[in-house]
C-alpha positions as CSV (number, residue, x, y, z in Angstrom):
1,X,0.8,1.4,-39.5
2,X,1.1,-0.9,-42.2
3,X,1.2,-3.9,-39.7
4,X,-1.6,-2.2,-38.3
5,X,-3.8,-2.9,-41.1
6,X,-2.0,-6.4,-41.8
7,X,-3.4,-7.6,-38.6
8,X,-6.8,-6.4,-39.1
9,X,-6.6,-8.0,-42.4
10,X,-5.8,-11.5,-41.0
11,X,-8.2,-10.8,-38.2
12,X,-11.1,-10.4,-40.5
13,X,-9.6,-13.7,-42.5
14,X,-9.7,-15.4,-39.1
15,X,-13.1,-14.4,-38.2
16,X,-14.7,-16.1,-41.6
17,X,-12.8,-19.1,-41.3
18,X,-14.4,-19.4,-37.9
19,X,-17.7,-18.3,-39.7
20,X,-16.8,-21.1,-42.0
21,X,-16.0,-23.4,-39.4
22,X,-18.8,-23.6,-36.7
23,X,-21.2,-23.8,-40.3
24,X,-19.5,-26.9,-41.3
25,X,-19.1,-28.4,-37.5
26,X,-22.6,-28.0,-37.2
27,X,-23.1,-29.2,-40.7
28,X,-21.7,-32.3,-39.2
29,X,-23.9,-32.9,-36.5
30,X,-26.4,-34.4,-39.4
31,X,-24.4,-36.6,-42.0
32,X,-21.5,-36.5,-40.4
33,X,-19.4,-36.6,-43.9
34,X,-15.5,-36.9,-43.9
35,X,-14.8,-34.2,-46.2
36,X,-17.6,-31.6,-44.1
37,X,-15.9,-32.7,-41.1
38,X,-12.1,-32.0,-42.5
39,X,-13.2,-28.8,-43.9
40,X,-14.6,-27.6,-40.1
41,X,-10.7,-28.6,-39.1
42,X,-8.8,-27.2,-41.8
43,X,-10.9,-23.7,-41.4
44,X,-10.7,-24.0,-37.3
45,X,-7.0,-24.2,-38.1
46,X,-7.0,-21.7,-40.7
47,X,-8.3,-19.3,-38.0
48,X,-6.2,-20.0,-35.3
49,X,-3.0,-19.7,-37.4
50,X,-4.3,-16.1,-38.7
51,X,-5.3,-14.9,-35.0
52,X,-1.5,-15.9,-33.9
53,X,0.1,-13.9,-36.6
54,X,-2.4,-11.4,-36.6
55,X,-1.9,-10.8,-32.7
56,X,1.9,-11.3,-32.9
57,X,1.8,-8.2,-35.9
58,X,-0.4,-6.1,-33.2
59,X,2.2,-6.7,-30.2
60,X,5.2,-5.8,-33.0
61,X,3.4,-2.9,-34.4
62,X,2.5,-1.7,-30.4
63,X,5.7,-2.6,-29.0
64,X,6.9,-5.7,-26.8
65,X,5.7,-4.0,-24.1
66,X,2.4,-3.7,-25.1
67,X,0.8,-6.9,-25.8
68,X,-2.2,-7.5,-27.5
69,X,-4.9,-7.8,-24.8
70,X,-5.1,-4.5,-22.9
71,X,-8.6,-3.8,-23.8
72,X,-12.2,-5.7,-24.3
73,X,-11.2,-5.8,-28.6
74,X,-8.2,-7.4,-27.5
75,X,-9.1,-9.5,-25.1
76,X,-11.9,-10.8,-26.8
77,X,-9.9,-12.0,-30.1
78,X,-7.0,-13.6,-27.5
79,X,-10.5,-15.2,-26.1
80,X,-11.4,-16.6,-29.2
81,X,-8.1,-17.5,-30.4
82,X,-7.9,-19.6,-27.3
83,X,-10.8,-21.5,-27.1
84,X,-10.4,-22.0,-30.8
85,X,-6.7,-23.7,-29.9
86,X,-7.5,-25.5,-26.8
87,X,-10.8,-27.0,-28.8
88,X,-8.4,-27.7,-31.7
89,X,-5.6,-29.9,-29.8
90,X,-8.1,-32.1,-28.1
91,X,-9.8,-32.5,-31.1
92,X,-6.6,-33.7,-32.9
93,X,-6.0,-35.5,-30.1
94,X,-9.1,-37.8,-29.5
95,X,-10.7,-37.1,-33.0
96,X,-14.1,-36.0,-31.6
97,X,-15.2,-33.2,-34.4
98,X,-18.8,-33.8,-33.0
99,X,-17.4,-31.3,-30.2
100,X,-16.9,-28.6,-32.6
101,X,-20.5,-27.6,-33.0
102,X,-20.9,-26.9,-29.5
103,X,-17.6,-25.0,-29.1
104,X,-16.8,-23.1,-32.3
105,X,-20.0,-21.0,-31.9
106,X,-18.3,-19.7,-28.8
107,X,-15.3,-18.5,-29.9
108,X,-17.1,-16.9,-33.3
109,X,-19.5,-14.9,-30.8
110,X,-16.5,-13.8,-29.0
111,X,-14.7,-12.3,-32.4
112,X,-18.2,-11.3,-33.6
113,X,-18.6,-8.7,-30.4
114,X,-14.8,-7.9,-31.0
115,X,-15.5,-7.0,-35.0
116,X,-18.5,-4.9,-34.1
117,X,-16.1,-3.0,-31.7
118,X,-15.9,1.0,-32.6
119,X,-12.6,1.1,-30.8
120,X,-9.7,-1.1,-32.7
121,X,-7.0,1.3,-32.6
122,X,-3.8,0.9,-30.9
123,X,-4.3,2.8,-27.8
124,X,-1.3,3.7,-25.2
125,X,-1.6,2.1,-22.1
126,X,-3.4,3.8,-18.9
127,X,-0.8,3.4,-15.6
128,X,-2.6,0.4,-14.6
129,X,-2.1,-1.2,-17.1
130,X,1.5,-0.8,-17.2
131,X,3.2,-3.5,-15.5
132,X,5.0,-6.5,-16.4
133,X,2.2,-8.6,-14.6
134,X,-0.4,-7.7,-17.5
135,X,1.9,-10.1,-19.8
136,X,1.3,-12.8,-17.3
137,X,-2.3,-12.2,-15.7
138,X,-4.5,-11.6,-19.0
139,X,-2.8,-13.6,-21.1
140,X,-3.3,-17.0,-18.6
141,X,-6.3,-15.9,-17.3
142,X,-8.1,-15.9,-21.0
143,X,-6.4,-19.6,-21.7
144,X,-8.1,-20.4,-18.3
145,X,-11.7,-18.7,-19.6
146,X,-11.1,-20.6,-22.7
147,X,-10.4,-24.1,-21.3
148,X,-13.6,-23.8,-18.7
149,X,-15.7,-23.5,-21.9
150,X,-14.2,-26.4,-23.6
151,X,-15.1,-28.0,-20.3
152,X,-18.0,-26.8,-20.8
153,X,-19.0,-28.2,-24.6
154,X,-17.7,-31.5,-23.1
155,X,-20.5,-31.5,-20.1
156,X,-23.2,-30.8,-22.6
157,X,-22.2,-33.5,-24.8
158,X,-22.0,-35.8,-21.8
159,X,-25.7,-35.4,-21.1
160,X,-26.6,-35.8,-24.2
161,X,-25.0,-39.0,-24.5
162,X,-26.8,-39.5,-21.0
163,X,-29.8,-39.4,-22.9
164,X,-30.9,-36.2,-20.4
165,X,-34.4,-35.5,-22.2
166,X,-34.3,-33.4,-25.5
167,X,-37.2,-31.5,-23.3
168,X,-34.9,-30.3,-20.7
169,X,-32.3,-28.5,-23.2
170,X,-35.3,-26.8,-25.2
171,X,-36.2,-25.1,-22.3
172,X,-32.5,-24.2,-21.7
173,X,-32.8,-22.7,-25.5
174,X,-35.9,-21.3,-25.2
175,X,-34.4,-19.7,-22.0
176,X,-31.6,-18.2,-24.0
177,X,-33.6,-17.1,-26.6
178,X,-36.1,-14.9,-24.2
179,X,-32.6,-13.7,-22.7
180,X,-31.5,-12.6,-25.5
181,X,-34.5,-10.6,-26.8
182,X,-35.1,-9.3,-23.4
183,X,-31.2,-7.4,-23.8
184,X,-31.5,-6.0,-26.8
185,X,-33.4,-3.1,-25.5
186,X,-36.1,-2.2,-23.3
187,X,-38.4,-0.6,-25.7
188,X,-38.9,-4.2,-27.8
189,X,-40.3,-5.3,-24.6
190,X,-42.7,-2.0,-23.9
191,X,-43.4,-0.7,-26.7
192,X,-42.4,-3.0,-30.1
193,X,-39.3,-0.7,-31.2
194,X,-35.9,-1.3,-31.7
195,X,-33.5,1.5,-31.3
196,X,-29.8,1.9,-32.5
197,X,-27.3,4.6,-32.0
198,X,-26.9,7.1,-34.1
199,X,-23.0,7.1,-35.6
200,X,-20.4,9.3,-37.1
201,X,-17.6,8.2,-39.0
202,X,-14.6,10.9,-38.0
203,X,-10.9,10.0,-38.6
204,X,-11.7,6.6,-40.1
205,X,-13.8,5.4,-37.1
206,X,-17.2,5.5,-35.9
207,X,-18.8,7.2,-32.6
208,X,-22.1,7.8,-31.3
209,X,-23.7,10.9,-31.4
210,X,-24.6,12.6,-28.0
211,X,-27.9,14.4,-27.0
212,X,-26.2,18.5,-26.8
213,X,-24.7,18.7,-23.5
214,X,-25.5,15.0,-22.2
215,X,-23.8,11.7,-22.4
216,X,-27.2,10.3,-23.5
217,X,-26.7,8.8,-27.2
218,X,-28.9,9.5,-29.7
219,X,-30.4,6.6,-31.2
220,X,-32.8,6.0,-34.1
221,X,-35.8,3.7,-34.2
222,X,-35.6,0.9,-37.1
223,X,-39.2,0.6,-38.4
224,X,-41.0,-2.9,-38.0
225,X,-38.0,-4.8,-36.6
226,X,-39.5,-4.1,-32.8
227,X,-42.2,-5.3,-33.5
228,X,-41.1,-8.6,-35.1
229,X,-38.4,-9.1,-31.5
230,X,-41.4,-8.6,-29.5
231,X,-43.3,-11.7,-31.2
232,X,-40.2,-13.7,-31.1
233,X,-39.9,-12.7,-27.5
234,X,-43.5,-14.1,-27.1
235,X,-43.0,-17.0,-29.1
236,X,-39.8,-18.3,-27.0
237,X,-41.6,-17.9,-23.8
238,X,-44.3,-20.2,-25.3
239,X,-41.7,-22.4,-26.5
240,X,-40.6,-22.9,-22.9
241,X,-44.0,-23.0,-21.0
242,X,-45.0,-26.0,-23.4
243,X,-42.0,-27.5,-22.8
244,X,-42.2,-27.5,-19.5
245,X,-45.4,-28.2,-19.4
246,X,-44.0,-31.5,-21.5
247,X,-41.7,-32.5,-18.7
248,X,-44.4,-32.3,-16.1
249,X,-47.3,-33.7,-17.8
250,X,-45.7,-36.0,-20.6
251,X,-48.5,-35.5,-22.8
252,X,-47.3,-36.1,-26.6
253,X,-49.0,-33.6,-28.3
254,X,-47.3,-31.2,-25.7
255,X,-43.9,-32.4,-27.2
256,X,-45.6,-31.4,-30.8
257,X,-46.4,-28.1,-29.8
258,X,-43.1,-27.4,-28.1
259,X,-41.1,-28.4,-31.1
260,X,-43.2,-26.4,-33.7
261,X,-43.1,-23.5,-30.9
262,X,-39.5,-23.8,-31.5
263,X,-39.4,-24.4,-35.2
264,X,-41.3,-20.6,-35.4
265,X,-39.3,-18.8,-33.1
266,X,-36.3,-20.3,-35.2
267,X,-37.7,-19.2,-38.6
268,X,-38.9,-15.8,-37.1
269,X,-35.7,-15.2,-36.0
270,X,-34.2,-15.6,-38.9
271,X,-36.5,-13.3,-40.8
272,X,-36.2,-10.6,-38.2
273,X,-32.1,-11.0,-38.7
274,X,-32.5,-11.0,-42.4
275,X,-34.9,-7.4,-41.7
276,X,-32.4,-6.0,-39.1
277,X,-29.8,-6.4,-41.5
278,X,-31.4,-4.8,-44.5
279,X,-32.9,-2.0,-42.3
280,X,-29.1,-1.3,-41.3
281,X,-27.8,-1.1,-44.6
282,X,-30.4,1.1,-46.1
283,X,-29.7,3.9,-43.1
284,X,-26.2,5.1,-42.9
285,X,-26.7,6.7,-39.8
286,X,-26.3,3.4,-37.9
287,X,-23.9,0.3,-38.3
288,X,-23.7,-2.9,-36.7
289,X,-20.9,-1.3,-34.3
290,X,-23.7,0.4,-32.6
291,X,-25.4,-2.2,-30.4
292,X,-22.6,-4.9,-30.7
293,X,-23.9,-6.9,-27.8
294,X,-27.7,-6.8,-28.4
295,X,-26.6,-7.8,-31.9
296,X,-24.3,-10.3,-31.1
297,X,-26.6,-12.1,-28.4
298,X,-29.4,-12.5,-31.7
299,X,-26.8,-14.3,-33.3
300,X,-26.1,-16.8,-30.2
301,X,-29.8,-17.1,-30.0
302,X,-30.6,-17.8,-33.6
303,X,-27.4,-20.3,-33.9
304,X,-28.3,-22.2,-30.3
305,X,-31.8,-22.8,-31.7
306,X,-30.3,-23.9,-35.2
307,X,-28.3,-26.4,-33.1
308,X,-31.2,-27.7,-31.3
309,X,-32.9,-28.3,-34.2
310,X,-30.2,-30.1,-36.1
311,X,-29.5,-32.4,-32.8
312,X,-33.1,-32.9,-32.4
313,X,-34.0,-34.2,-36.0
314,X,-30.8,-36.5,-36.0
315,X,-31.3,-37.6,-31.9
316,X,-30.6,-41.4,-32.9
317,X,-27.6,-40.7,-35.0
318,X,-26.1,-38.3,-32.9
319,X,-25.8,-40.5,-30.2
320,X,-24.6,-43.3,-32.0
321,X,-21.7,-40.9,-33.2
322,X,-20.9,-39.6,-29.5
323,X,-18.0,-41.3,-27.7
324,X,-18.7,-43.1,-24.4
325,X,-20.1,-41.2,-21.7
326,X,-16.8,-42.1,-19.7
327,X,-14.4,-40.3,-22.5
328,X,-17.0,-37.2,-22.2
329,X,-16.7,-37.2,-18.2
330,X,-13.1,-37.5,-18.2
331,X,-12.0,-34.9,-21.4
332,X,-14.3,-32.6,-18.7
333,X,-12.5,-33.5,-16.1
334,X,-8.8,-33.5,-17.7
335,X,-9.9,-29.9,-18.8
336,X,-10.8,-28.1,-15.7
337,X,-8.1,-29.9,-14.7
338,X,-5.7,-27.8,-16.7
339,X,-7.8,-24.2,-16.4
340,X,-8.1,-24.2,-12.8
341,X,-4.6,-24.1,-11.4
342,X,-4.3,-21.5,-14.4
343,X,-7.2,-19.3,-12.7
344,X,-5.2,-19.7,-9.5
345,X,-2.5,-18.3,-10.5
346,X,-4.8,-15.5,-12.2
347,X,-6.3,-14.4,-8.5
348,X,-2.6,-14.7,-7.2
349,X,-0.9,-12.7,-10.0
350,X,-4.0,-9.9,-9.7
351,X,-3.8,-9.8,-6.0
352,X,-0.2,-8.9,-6.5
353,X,-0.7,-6.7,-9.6
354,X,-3.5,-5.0,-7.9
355,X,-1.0,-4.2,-4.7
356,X,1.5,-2.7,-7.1
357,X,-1.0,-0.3,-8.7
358,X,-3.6,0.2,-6.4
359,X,-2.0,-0.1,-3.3
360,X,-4.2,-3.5,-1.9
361,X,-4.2,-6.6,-2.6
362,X,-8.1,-7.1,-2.6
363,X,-10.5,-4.9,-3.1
364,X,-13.5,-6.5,-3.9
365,X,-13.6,-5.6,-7.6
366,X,-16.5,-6.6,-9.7
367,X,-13.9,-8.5,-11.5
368,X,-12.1,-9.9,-8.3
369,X,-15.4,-10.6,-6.8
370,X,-16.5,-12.6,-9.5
371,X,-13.1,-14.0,-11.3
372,X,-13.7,-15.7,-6.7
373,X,-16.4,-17.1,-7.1
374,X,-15.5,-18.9,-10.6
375,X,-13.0,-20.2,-9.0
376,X,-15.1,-21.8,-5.7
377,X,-17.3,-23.3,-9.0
378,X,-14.4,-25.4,-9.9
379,X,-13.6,-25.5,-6.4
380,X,-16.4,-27.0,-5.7
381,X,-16.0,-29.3,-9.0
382,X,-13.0,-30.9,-8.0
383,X,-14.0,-31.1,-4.5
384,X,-16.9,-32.8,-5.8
385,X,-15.4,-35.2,-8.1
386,X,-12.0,-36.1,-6.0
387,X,-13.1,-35.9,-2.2
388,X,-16.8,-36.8,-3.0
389,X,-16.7,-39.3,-5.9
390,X,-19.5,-37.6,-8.0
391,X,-19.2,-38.2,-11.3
392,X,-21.4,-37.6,-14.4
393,X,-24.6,-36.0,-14.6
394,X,-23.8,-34.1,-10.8
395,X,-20.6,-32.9,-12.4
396,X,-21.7,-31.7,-15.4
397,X,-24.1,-29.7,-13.9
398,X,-21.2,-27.8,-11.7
399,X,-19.1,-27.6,-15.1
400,X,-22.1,-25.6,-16.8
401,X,-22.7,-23.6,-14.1
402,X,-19.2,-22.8,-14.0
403,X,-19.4,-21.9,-17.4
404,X,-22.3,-19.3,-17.3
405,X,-20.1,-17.2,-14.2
406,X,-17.1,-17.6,-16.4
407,X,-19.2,-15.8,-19.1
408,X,-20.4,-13.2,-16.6
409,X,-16.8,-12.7,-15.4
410,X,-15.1,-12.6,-18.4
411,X,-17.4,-10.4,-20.5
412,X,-21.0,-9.4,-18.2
413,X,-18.7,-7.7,-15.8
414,X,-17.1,-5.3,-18.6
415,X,-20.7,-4.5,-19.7
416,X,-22.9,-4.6,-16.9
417,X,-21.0,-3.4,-14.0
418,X,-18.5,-0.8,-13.4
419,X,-15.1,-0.9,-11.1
420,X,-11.4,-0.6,-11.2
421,X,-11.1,-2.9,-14.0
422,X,-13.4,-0.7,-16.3
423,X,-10.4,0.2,-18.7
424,X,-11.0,-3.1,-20.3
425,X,-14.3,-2.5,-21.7
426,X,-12.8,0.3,-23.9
């Protein structure tokens, strides 16, 4: 036990380094200062050492043949920890800290949804889960997820540097901004309140509170904090109607419009985070731990904008601190290039895992049906780039749409749908 709580002590050291980290990187999108820039490192290093002891405590404390990644807490620190190392070798390698902005934020969202977790107890294994593939399969296959969004980070910087209009990505943010208001829950979006479960704390941990005799959760409304999502919700749809109104019409005082648009929903974000957070606090009935995702997904929101912003008041200078479009293409490239025989062996491994415990080797899984089609993404990818000879732009655009099914498959999947592989959403 006392490992137990040494881990989730270096755990919650790892997650504000990373906290401290993606700050700093995107500190560093503006003056680009040495010393900011050296502090994102040391702190992205800071957290990666503390997630690799932290993890190798867990496994000790669980038993070798328990590793750390049998369920969605798990799995979602080994997540972070690896995006966080494969973002941090490159970057020593071709000393492109610009990167971190776009990748840090990732990999704190991913420990963000694993600290707001009820469930971080050591669990025993279910029999599915007991095999000597798990070692193999989750382990490689969350490397794989983590060097798809590095590939990722690397195809957004590309068309940046390909000057791709400043227009195009606000509507991408504005887009993930109405997203992210429109998951938090339903009755923002009919009615102007925001609900949260109701939670007891027994034996140290916290669980919802049921309706008598239902599965149904109770939840309690948080006053004015609806209301205030429901005008942000408004005011990003706004945001991207005028911007693409901009792109079609080219009118300059469109591009005005669209950037204050965006400036609001930024700073009315921010306020209704700053409420949400107070409102918490003063009702001990709820936590943070009882709409993790909805919560999380705010944060992803409010930080995407922030970046936006930053970028888009420093455009000139930004660019001039990018690398060549050609190094961009290529650390792409070289990436996916490294993750995708990885999430080959992934499919193979699980079709052989699958056989051993369920008795098939395909079953079409949720997860299997969709850990597929990631891989015809990248399929296509390298078909693309080898066979084909696209490069650039064409490219980039597979990489990112490879990037939003990996997200889906990695983590929507666990949420949204249900199947054979539902024991890791626990």
């Amino acid at each position: 036990m006392e490992l137990f709580k040494i881990s989730q002590t270096l755990f919650n050291i790892g997650g504000i380094a990373f906290v401290i980290a993606t700050i700093l990187y995107v500190i560093y999108l503006g003056p680009r200062s040495r010393v900011v820039g050296n502090g994102a490192t040391g702190a992205t290093v800071i957290g990666v050492l503390c997630l690799t002891v932290g993890m190798a405590l867990r496994w000790i404390d669980a038993g070798l043949s328990h590793p750390p990644f049998t369920n969605l807490y798990e799995t979602l620190l080994f997540f972070s920890w690896g995006i966080a190392l494969v973002y941090a070798v490159i970057e020593f390698k071709y000393k492109l800290k610009i990167a971190g902005a776009f990748v840090l934020p990732i990999s704190l969202a991913a420990m963000g949804i694993a600290s707001l977790s009820p469930n971080k107890e050591i669990e025993p294994l279910v029999p599915a889960l007991q095999s000597a593939w798990l070692h193999f399969h989750v382990a490689v296959s969350s490397v794989a997820y983590a060097a798809f969004v590095v590939a990722f980070a690397f195809s957004i910087l590309y068309l940046l540097k390909d000057r791709v209009p400043m227009e195009v990505f606000g509507i991408c943010v504005a887009v993930v901004g109405w997203f992210s208001m429109s998951v938090t829950k339903l009755s923002v979006l009919t009615d102007g309140v925001f609900r949260m479960r109701q939670m007891v704390l027994e034996h140290g941990k916290l669980y919802p509170v049921f309706h008598p005799g239902t599965k149904t959760p109770v939840e309690i409304e948080i006053p004015d904090v609806g209301t205030v999502f429901l005008i942000i919700f408004g005011l990003y749809v706004l945001t991207m109607v005028l911007y693409a109104l901009y792109v079609y019409m080219k009118q300059e005082n469109l591009a005005r419009l669209s950037l204050w648009a965006m400036i609001a929903s930024f700073v009315a974000q921010s306020a209704a985070l700053l409420l949400l957070l107070q409102r918490i606090k003063s009702i001990p009935q709820v936590s943070m731990q009882s709409n993790p995702y909805e919560i999380t997904m705010m944060f992803i929101s409010w930080g995407t904008t922030l970046v936006f912003l930053i970028v888009q008041f420093n455009y000139s200078k930004f660019l001039e601190a990018l690398p060549q479009k050609k190094l961009l293409d290529n650390l792409s490239y070289k990436t996916i290039m490294v993750a995708f025989p990885l999430m080959t062996l992934v499919i193979v491994t699980g079709a052989i895992w699958a056989n051993y415990a369920w008795g098939t080797y395909w079953s079409w899984d949720p997860k299997e049906t969709w850990s597929l089609i990631s891989w015809l993404v990248y399929a296509l990818y390298l078909h693309a780039r080898i066979t084909i000879g696209w490069h650039g732009r064409r490219t980039a655009y597979i990489s990112i749409i490879g990037f939003a099914v990996v997200l889906f498959t990695f983590l929507g999947v666990n949420i949204v749908l249900s199947g054979l592989h539902s024991y890791a959403s626990g």
